[in-house]
MARTIMAR-887525 format. One record per residue: residue in three letters; x negated, y, z negated of N, C-alpha, C in turn. Coordinates in steps of 0.02 Angstrom, whole numbers, plus 32768, in hexadecimal, padded with zeros to 4 digits. Layout:
REM residues N
ALAXYZXYZXYZ ...
REM end
This chain:
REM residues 341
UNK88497D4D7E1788507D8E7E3A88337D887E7F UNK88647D937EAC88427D9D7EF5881D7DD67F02 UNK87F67DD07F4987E17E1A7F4E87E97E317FA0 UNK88067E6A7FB387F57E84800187BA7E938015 UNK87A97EA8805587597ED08050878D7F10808B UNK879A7F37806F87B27F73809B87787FA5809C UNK87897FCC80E487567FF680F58730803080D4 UNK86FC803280AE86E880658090872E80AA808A UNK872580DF8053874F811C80588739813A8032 UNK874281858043871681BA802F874881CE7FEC UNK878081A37FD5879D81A87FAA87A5819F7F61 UNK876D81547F6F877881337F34873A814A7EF9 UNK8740812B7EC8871481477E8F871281267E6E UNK86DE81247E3C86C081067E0F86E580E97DD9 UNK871981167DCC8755810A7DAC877F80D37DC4 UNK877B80C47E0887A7808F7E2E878F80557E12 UNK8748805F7E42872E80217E1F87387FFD7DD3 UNK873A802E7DA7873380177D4E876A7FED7D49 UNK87AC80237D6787E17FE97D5387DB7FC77D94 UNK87F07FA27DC087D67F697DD287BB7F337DA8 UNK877B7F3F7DA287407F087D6887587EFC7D2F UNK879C7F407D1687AA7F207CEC87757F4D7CBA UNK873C7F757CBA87107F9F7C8387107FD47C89 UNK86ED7FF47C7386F2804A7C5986C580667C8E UNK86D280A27CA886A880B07CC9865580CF7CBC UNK864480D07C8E861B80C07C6085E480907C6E UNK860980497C8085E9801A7C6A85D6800C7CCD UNK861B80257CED8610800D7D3D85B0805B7D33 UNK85BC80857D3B858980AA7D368550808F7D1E UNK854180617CFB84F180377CDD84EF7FF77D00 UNK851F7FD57D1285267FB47D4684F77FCA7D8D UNK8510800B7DA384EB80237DD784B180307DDB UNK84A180577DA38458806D7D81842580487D67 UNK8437802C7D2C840C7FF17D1784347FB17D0A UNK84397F7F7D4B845E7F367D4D84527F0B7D0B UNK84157F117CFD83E07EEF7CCF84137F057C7E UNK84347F297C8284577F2E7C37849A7F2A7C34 UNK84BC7EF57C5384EC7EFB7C6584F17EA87C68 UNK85407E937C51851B7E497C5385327E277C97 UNK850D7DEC7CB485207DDC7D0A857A7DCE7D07 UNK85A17DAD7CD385E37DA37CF686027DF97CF6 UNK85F67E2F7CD486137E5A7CE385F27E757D1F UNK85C07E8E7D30859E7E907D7285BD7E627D9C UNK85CC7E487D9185F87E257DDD86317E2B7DEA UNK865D7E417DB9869D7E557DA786967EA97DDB UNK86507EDD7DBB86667F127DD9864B7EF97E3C UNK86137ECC7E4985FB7EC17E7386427ECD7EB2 UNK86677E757E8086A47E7B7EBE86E07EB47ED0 UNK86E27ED97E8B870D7F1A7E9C86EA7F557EBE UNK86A07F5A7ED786867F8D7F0386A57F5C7F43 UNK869F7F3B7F4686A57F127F8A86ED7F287FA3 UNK87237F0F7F6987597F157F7F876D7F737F88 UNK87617F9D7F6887637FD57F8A874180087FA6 UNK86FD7FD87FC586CA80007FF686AA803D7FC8 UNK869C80377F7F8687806E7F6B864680747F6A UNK863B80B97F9585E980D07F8285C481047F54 UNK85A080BB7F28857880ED7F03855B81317F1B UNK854B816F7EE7853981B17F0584F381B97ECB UNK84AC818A7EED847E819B7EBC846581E27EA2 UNK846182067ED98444823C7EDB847E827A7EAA UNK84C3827E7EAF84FB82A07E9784F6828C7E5A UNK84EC823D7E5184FC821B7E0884B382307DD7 UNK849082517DF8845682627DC2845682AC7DB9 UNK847F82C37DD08485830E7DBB8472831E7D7D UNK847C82F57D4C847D83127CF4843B82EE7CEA UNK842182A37D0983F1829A7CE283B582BE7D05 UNK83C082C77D42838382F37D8D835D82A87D8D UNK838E82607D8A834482227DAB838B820A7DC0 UNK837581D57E0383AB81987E18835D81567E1C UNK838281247E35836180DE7E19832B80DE7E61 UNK8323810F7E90830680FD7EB882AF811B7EA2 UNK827680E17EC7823280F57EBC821781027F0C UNK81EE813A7F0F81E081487F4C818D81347F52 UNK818181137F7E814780FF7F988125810D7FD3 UNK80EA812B7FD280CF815D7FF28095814B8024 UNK8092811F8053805780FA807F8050811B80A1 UNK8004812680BD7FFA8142810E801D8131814B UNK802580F98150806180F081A68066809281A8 UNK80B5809D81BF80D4805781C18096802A81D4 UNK804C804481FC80288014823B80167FF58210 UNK7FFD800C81DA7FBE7FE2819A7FE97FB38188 UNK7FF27F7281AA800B7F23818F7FF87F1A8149 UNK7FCA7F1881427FA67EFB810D7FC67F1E80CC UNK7FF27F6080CE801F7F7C808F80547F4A8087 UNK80637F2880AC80A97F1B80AC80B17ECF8075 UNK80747EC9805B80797E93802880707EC87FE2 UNK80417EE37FF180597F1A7FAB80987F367F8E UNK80C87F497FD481067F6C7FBD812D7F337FA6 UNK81307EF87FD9815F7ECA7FAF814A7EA77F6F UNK81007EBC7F4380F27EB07EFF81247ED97EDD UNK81287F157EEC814E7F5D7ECC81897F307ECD UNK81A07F347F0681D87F1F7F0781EC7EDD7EEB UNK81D57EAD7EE581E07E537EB981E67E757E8B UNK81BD7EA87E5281D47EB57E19820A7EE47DFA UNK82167F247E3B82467F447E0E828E7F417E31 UNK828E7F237E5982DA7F117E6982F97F027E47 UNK82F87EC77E36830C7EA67DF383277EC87DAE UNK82FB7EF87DB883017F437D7A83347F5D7DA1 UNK835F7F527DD3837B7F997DEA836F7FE17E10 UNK83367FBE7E1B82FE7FE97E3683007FF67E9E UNK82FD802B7EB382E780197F0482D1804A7F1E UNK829280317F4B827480507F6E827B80827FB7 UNK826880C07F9D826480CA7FE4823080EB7FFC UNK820980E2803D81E580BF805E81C0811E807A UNK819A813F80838178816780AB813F816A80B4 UNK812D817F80EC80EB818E80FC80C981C5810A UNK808281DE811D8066821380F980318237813F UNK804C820A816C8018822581917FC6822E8196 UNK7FAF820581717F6B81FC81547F50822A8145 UNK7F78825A81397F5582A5811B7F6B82BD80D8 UNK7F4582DC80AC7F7982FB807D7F9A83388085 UNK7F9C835980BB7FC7838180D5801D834D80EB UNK801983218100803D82F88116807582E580D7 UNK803F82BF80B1805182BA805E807D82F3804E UNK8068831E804C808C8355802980CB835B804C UNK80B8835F8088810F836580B2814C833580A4 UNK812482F08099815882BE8092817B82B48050 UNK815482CE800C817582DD7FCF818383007FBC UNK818983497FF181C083807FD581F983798004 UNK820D8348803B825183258041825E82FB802F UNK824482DC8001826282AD7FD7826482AD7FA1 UNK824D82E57F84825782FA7F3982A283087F37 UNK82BC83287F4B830C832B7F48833E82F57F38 UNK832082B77F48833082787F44834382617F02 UNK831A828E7ED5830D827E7E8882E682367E67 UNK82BC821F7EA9829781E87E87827881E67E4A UNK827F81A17E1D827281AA7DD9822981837DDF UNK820F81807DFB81C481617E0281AE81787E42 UNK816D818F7E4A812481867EA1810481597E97 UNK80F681417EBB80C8811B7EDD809A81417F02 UNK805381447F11803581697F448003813E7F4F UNK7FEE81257F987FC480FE7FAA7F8181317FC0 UNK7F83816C7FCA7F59819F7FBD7F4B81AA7F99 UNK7F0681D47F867EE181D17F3B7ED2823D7F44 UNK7ECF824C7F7A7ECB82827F8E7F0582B87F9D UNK7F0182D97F667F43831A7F7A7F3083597F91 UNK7F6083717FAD7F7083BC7F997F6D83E27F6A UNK7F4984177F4B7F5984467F117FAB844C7F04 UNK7FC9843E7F35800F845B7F30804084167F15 UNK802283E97F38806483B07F228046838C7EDA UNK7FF4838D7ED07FE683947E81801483AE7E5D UNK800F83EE7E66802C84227E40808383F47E45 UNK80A2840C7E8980E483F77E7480FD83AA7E60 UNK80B5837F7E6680D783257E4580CE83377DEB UNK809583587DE0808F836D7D8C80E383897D75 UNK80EE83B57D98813583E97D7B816A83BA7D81 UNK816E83807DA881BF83517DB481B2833A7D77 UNK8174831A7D63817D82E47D2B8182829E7D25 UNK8178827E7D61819D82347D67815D82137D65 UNK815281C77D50811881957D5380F281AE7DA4 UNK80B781B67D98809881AE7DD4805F81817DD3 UNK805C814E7E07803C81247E1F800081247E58 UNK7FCC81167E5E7F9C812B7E9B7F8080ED7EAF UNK7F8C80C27EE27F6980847EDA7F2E80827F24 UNK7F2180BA7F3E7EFA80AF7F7E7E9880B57F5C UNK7E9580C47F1F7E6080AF7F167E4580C17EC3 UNK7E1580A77EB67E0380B57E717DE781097E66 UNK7E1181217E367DF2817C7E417DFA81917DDF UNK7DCE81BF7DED7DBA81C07D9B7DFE81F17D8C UNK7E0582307DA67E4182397D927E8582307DA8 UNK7E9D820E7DC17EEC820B7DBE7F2182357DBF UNK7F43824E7DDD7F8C82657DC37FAB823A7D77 UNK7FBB82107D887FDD81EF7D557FA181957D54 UNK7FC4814F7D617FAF81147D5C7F80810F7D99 UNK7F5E80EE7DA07F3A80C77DDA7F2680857DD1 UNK7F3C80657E177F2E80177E177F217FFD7E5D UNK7EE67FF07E587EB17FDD7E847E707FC37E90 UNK7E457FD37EAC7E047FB17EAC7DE37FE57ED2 UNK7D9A7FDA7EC47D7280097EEA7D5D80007F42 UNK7D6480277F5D7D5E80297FA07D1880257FA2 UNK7CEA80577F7C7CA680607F867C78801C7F8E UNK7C8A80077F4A7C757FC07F427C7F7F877F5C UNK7CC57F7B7F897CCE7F5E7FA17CA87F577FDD UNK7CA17F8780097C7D7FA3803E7C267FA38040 UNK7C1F7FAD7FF17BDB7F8A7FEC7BD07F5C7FF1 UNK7C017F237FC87BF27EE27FC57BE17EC8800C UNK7C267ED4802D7C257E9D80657BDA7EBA8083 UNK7BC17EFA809E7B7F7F1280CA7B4B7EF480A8 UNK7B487EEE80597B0B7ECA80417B0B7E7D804D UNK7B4D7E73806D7B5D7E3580697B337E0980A3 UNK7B437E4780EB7B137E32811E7AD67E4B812C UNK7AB27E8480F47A827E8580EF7A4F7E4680DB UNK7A767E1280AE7A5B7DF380897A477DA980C1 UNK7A737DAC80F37A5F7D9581277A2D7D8D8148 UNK7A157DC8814779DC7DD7816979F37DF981AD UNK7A2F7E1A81B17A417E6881ED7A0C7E9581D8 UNK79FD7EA0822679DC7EF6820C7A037F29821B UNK7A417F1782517A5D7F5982837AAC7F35826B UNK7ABF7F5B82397B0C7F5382197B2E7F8E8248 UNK7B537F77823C7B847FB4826F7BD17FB8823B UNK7BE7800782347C197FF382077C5780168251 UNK7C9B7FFF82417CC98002827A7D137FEF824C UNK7D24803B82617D58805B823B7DA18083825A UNK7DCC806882537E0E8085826F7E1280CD8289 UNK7E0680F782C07DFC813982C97E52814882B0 UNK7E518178829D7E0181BB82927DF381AF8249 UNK7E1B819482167E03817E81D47E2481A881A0 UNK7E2D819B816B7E4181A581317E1481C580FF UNK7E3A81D080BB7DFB81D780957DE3817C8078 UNK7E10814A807C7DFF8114805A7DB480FA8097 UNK7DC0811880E07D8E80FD81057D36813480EC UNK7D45815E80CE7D06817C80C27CEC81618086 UNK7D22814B80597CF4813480187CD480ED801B UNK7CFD80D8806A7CE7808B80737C9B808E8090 UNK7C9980C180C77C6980E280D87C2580F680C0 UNK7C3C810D80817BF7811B80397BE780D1802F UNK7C0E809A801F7BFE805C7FF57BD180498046 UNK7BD9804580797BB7802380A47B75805080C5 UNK7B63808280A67B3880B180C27B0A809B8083 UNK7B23808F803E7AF8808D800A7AE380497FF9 UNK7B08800B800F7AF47FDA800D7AB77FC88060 UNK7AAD7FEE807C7A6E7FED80C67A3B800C8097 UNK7A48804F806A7A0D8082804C79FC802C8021 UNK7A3080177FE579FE7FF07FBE79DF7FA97FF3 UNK79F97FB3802279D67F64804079927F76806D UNK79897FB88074794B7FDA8095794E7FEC80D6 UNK79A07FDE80F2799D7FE8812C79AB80338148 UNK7980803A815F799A8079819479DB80A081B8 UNK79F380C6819A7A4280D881A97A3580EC81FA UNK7A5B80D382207A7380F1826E7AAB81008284 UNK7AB6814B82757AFB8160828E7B23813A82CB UNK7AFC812D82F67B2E80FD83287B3A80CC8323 UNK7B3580AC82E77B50806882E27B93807B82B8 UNK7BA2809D82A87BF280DF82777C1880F082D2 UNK7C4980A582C27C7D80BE82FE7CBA80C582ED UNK7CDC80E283047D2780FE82FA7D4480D5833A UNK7D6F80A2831E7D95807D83537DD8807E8350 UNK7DFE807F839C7E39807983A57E61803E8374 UNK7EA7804F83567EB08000831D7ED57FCB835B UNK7EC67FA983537EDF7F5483727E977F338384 UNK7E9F7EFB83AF7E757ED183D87E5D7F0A8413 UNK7E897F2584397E607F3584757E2B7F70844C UNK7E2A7F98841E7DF27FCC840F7DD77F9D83F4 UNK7DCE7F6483BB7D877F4B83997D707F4E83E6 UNK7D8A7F1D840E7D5C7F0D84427D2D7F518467 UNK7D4C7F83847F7D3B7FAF84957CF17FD58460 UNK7CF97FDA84237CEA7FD183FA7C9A7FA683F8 UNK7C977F5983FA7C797F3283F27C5E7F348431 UNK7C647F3184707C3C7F5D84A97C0D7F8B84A2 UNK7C257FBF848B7C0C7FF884957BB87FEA8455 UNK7BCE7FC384227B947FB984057B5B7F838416 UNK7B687F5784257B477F2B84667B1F7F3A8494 UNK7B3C7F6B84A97B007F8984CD7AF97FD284C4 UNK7AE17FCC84907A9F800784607A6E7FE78479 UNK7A388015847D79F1800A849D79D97FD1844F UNK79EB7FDC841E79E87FAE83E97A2C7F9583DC UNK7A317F6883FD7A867F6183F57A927F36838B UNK7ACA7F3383927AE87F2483427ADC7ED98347 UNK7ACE7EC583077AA87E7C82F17AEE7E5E82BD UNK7B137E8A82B97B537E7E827D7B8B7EB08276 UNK7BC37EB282687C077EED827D7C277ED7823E UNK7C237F1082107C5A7F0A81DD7C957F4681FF UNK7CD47F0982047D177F1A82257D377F3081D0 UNK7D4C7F7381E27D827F8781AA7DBF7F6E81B1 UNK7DDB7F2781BB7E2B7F0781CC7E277EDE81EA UNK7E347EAC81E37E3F7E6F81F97E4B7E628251 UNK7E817EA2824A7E9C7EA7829D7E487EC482C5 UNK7E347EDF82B17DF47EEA82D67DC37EC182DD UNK7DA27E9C82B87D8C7E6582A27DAF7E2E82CE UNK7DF17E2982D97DFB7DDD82F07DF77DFA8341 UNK7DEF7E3C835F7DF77E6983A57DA77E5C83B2 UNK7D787E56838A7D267E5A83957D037E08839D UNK7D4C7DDB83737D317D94838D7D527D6D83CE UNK7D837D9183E27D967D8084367D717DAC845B UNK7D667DDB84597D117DFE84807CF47DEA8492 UNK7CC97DC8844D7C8C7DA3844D7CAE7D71847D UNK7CCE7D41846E7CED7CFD84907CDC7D1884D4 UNK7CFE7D5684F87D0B7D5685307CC97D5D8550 UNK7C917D8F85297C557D8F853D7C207D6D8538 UNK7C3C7D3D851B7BF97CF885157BCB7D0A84C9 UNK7BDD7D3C84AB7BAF7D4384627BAE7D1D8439 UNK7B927CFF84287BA77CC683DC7BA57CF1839A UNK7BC07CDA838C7BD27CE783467BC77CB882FF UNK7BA57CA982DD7B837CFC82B67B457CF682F8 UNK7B127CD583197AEC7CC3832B7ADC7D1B8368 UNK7AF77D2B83787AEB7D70839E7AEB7DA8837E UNK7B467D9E83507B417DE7832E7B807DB882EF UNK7B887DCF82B77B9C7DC682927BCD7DE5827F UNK7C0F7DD3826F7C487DF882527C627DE88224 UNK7C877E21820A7CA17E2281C17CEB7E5D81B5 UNK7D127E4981987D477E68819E7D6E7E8C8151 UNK7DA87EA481537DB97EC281047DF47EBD8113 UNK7E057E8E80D37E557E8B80BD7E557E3880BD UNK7E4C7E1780DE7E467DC480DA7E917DB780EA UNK7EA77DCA81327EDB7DAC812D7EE27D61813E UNK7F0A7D2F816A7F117CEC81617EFC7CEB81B4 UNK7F067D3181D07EDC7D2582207E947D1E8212 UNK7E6A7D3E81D27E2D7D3981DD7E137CE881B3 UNK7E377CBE81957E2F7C8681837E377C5181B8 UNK7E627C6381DF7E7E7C3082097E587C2D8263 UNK7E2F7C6282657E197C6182BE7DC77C4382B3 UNK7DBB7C2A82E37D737C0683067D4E7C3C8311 UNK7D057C3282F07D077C3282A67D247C5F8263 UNK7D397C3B82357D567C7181FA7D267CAB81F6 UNK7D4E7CF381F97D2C7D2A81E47D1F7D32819B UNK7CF77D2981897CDC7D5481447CF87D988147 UNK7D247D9580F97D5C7DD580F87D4B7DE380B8 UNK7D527E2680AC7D7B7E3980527DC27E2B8058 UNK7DC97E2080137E077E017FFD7E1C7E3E7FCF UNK7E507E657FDF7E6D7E927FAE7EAC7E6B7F92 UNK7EB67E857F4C7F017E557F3F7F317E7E7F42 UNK7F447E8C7F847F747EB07F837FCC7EA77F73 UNK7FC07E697F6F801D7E5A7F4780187E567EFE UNK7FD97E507EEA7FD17E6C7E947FD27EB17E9A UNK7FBE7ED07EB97F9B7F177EAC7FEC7F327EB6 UNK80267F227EE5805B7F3B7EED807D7F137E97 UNK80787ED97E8680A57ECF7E50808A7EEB7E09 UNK80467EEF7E0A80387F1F7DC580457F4F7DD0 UNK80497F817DF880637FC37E1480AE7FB87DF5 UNK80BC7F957E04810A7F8F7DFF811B7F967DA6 UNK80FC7F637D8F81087F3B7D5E80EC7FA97D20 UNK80B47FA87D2680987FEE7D1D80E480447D17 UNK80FA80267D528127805D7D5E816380467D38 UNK818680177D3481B080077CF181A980017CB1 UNK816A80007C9F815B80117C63815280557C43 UNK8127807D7C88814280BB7C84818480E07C7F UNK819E80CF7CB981EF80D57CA6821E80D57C58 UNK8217809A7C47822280787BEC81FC80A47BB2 UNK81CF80AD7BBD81A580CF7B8E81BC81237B8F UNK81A181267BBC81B381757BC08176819E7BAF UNK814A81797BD18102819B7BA680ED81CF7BE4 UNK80C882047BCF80A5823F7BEA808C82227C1E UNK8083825A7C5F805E82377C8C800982377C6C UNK7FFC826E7C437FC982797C1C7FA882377C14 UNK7FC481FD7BFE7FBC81B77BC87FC081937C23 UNK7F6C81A87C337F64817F7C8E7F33814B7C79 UNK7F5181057CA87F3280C57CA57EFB80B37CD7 UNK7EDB80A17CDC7EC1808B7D1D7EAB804A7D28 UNK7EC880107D4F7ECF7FC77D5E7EA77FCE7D8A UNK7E537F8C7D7B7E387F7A7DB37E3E7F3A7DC7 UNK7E567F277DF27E6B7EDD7E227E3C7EC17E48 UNK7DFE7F007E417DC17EDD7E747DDD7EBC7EB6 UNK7D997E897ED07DB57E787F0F7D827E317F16 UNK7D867E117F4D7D767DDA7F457D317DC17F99 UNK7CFB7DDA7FA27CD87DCB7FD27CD77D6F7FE9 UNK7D087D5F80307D067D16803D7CDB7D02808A UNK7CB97CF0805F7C767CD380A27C967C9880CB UNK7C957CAE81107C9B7C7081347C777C5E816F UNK7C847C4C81B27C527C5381D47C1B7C778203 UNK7C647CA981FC7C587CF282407C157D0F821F UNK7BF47D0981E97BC77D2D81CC7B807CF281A8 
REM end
């Protein structure tokens, strides 16, 4: 059997397709929905007859009766945060495959924001959330409880949940690394944080305020800076603490990108490093392994933390269990010493 590829038409139907492939329309319909039950030579049979008459699936129309289509909506603060983008493609390595696809919003780092972005996309009929926020609204609580679908929270460890959570603790993390250069022997830690901040930057905030209380050190509000995100604010940033009448002895950078902006600084200003002031960074990406000298980073696993998320939400899916029946996955994190510290 040959095939054309003619121009999409607002004509054709589902029905076209069946006969074409040669199956019931029935079967082209689970094909679309769930690939995974369907066996691959007939899937390819309907594959090449969408081709040949440009037909487009209608997810959102085609769930009228069940109120779900195959899409999962995932909910991050803003495209800038790099460091998501190994998490989503965990989500994604696992439920594609299922038939599964993502689509992609952001929240404005607020939960006012949140709320805006999932009551336009609730219409969508997504059969799974994702929320990289741990913080709601009374209102989109209220309206993610009433949809019903798996809900997921992976921006930090929280006792209650909407639905699953899978993550690691921010607090602790944030302790670790500050006890980390307490243990150094810093007296003047400085913590330096993406302005204007999140809620994940305040709980990071507690772990590094409480790991100075247990190390005996003296909390000093001015060493708590809110920096522009890239290289040029660490730097601006890493200035401005330098010369404190007690200037900073050590800089825990919340991101790598800040962190690697505070060791061309230093470079440019003659500081040595650790030997002047000491740095330390969060997230461990392969910039903070790879520059003169390696930054001492946390290591979050964030392409696990996206594929158990994943893996979590298809089981949910399959099961069909209450959001009531909530999990909570800790992935911890991994403190890597190198020389910056």
């Amino acid at each position: 059997m040959s095939f054309s590829h003619p121009a999409s038409s607002p004509n054709v139907t589902m029905a076209d397709v069946a006969r074409i492939a040669g199956v019931s329309t029935i079967t082209v319909s689970r094909a679309l929905r769930a690939p995974q039950t369907v066996a691959p030579a007939t899937r390819e049979r309907i594959e090449q007859a969408i081709q040949q008459t440009g037909y487009v699936f209608d997810s959102v129309a085609g769930s009228l009766k069940s109120r779900r289509t195959n899409l999962v909506l995932v909910l991050i603060p803003s495209i800038m945060h790099s460091y998501l983008a190994h998490m989503i493609q965990g989500i994604s390595d696992v439920i594609s495959p299922r038939g599964l696809h993502l689509v992609l919003g952001t929240t404005e780092e607020t939960p006012e924001g949140e709320e805006r972005t999932i009551r336009a996309f609730l219409p969508l009929r997504p059969c799974a959330i994702l929320m990289h926020n741990t913080v709601h609204t009374a209102r989109t609580r209220e309206e993610l409880l009433r949809y019903g679908v798996p809900l997921i929270e992976t921006g930090d460890l929280i006792a209650e949940p909407l639905g699953h959570v899978v993550s690691y603790s921010n607090h602790e993390a944030a302790r670790a690394m500050t006890a980390h250069l307490a243990a150094t022997g810093r007296k003047r830690i400085a913590f330096i944080y993406r302005g204007p901040g999140n809620e994940r930057t305040w709980i990071r905030r507690s772990g590094y305020r409480q790991a100075l209380a247990d190390a005996g050190l003296t909390f000093a509000p001015e060493l708590e800076v809110a920096a522009e995100p890239g290289f040029a604010g660490a730097a601006t940033a890493l200035r401005y603490l330098m010369g404190l009448a007690q200037p900073a002895d050590a800089g825990f950078f919340v991101g790598d990108d800040l962190a690697a902006g505070a060791m061309i600084e230093c470079q440019r200003q003659g500081w040595s490093v650790p030997g002047r002031i000491a740095v330390a960074a969060y997230d461990d990406s392969e910039l903070a392994a790879h520059v003169d000298p390696g930054i001492t980073s946390l290591r979050i696993p964030r392409y696990e933390l996206g594929r158990q998320a994943g893996e979590l939400l298809l089981e949910s899916l399959e099961s069909g269990a209450p959001l009531s029946d909530s999990r909570s996955i800790d992935l911890g994190f991994t403190l890597n010493v190198r020389q910056s510290t």
